[in-house]
C-alpha positions in Angstrom: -12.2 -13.9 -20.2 -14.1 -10.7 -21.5 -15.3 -13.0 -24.7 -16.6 -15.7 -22.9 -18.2 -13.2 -20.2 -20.3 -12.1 -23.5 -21.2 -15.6 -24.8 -24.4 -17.3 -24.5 -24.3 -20.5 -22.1 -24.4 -22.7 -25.8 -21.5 -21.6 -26.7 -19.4 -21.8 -23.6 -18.1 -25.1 -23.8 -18.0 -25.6 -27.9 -15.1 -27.6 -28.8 -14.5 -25.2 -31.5 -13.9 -21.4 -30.4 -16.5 -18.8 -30.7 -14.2 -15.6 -30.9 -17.3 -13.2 -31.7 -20.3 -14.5 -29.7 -23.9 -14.9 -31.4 -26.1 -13.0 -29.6 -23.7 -11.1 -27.6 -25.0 -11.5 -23.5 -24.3 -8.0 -21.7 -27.4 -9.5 -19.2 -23.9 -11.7 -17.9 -23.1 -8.9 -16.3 -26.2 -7.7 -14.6 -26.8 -11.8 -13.6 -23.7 -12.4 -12.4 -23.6 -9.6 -9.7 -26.9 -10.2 -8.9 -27.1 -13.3 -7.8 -24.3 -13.4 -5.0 -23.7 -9.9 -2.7 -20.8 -8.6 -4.7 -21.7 -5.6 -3.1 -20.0 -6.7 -0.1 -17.9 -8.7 -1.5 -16.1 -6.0 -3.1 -16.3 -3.8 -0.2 -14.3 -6.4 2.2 -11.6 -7.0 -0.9 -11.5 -2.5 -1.2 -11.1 -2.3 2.9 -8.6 -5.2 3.5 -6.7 -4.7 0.5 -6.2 -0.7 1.5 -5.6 -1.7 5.0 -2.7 -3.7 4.1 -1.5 -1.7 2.0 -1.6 1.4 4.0 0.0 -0.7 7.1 2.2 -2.0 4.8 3.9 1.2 3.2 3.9 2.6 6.9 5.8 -0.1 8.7 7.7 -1.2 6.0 9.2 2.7 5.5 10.6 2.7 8.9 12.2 -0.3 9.0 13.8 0.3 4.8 14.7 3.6 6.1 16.5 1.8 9.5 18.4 -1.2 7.6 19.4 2.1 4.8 20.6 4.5 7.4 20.4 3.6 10.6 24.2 1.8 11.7 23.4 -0.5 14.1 24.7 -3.8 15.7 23.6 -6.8 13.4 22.2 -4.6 10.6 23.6 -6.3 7.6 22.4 -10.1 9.2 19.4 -9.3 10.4 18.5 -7.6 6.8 19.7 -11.3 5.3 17.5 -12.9 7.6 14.7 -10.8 6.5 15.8 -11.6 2.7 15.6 -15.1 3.8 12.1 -15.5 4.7 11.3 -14.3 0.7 12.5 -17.7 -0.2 10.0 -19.6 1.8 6.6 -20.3 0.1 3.6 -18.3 1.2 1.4 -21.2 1.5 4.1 -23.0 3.7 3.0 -19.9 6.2 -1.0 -20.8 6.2 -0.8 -23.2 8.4 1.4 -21.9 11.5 -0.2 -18.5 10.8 -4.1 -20.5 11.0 -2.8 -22.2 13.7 -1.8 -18.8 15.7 -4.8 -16.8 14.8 -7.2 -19.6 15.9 -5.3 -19.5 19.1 -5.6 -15.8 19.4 -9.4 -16.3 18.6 -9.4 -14.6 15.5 -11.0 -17.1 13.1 -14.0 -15.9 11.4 -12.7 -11.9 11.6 -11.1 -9.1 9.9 -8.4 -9.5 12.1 -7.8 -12.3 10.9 -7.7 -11.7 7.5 -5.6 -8.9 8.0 -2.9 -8.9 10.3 -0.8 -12.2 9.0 0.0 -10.2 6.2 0.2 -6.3 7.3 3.9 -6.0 6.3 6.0 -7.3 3.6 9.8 -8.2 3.5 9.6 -7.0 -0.6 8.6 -3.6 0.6 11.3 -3.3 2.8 13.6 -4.5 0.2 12.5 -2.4 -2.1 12.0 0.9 -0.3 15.6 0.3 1.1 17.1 0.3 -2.0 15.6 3.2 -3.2 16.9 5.2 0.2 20.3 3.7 -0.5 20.1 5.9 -3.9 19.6 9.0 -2.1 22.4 11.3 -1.3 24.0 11.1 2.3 24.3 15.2 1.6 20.7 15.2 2.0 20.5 13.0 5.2 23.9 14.8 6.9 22.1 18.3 6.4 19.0 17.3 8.1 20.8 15.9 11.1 22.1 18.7 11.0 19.1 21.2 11.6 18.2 19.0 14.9 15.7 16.8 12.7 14.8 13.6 14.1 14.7 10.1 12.1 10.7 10.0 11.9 11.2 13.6 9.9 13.3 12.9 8.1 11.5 9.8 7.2 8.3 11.9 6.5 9.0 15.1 5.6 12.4 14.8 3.9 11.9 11.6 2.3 8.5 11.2 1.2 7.8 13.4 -1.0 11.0 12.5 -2.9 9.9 8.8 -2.9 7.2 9.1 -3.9 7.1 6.9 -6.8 8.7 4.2 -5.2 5.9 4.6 -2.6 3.0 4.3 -5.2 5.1 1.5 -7.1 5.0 -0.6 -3.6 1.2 0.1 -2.9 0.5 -1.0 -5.8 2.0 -3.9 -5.9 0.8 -4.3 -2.3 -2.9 -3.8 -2.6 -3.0 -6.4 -6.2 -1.4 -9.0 -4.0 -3.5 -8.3 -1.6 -6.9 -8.2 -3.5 -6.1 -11.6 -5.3 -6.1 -13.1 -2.2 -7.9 -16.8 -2.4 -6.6 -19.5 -0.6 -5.8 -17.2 2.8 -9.8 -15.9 3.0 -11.0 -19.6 2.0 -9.4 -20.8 5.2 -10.0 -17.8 7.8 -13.5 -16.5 6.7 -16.5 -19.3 7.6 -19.5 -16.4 6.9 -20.0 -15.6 3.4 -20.3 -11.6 5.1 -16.3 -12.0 5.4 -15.2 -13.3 1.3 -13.8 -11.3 -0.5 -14.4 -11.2 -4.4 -11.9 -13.9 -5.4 -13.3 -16.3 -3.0 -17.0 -14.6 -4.0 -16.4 -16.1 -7.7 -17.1 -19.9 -6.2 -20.5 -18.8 -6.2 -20.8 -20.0 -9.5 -19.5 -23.5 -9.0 -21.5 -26.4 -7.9 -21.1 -30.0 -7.6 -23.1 -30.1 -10.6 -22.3 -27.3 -13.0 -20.2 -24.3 -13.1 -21.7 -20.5 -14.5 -18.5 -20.1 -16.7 -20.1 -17.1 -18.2 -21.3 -15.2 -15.5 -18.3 -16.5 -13.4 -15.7 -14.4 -16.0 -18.3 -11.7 -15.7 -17.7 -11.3 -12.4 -14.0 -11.7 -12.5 -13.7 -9.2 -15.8 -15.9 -6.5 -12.9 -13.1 -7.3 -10.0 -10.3 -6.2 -12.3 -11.5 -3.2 -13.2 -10.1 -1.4 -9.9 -6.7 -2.7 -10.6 -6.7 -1.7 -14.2 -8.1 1.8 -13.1 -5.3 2.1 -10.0 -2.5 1.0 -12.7 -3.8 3.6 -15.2 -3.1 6.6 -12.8 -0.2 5.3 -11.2 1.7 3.9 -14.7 3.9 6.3 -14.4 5.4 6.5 -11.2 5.4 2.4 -10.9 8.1 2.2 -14.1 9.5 5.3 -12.4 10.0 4.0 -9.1 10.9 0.2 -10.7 13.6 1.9 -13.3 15.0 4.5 -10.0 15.3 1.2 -7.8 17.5 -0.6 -10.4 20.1 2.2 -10.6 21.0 1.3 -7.2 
């Protein structure tokens, strides 16, 4: 992707590989996000993609922490059930969850975009196994002192999972920025893509910008690379912690 982004159009479609392009093109770059409003385009991915994600941890820490230590009626099914929707496709959802936003009026809107996928059932999976990990001690002595569930949640909890916290961001707000096929469908005004759906730009009927096209796409990864390279740590961390359940 990074080689070709470099290469001249000539040498794009060579049948033999050019491995070291001859002159090497750094104007790709400057063309590429030029000619569309990338701009934009990465501001929508940046706000729905943190939006989700923030939602996401939220939501989805209340209800791990619930199915963990909460004993309730139905706990144990109602936590398969939730399991059970992981098996199902995400594009067999697109179309009952089109079908309800359009009826909602929400076509065409962050909304939209957004709120079909604010929580995730891998989160709560995840964060519930990590809880499971944690001493009852802990959780006993805190019921103890009068403090309530959501303090425990937040105040206790938290800052001792904290990796798993960053490990499910992160995996989160990547899923989250790929997103293609779910903007395509929602978003009709170009104001509303997102970078993934942005890199069509470069395809026509007629010809496709394969250069400036991996330009582009070498420029949207460079958040995740960066958000990765800060949080490499506490994602193996928070992976490793979760497996020793």
């Amino acid at each position: 992707m990074i080689i070709t982004s470099l290469k001249p159009s000539f040498e794009v479609m060579t049948k033999i590989p050019i491995w070291i392009p001859q002159p090497i093109r750094f104007s790709n770059y400057g063309k590429a996000l030029s000619s569309s409003p990338f701009g934009t385009y990465f501001l929508n991915s940046f706000f729905i993609s943190m939006l989700e994600t923030i939602f996401d941890l939220t939501f989805g820490a209340m209800a791990a922490y619930a199915f963990a230590r909460i004993d309730f009626y139905g706990r144990k099914v109602l936590f398969l059930v939730f399991l059970a929707t992981m098996m199902v496709p995400g594009e067999m959802m697109l179309v009952p969850n089109f079908i309800t936003i359009s009826g909602w009026g929400w076509t065409n809107t962050y909304q939209g975009l957004i709120v079909p996928w604010l929580i995730s059932v891998f989160t709560i999976f995840l964060m519930r196994q990590f809880f499971l990990g944690l001493p009852q001690e802990l959780f006993d002595a805190a019921e103890l002192d009068g403090c309530s569930h959501f303090r425990i949640l937040f105040q206790i909890i938290f800052p001792l999972a904290k990796p798993i916290w960053i490990t499910a961001g992160l995996i989160k707000f990547v899923g989250s920025w790929n997103s293609f096929l779910w903007v395509l469908i929602v978003a009709n005004s170009s104001s509303l893509y997102t970078v993934p759906v942005g890199l069509l730009n470069f395809t026509s009927d007629f010809d496709t910008v394969y250069n400036q096209m991996m330009a582009a796409a070498t420029c949207s990864l460079l958040p995740l690379v960066i958000l990765f390279l800060f949080g490499q740590r506490y994602f193996i961390e928070g992976i490793s912690r979760t497996g020793l359940r």
